[in-house]
C-alpha positions, 0 to 999 in steps of 0.5 A: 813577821811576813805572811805567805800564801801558796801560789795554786799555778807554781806550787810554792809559798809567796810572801804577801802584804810585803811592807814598802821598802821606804820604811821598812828594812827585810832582815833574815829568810825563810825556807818555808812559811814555818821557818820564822827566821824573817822579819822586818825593822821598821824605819823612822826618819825622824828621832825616836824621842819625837816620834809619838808612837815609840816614846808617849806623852809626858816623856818618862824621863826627867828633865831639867834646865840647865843654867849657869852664874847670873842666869839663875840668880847668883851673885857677880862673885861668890869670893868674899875677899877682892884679889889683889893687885899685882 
């Protein structure tokens, strides 16, 4: 949420501690400092999945690798009987 401080020489609220532009993005506006409609999303520029401070370490979600056919352990061929031949 932004914070305002009232200007002595002009007599209006000002935004200050206004967060750079290149990570964070201002949505909405406030007639006054009371109003509370304004507020700021902040930008990652990375995949939040990496981002330490959005998802913490060890990840609550379960994964598993995936592997196919004889990469597992599997036989060449699960079929017990040979195709014929045509």
């Amino acid at each position: 949420m932004p914070e305002y401080q009232l200007d002595p020489r002009l007599g209006v609220h000002r935004e200050i501690n206004i967060p750079p532009e290149s990570a964070y993005l201002g949505l909405g506006w406030d007639d006054g400092p009371d109003t509370k409609r304004r507020h700021y999303r902040r930008y990652y520029n990375k995949e939040l999945e990496n981002v330490i401070e959005i998802m913490p370490r060890p990840s609550p979600f379960t994964s598993f690798d995936i592997m196919r056919g004889q990469s597992r352990g599997a036989k060449a061929n699960w079929w017990p009987f040979k195709a014929a031949a045509k």
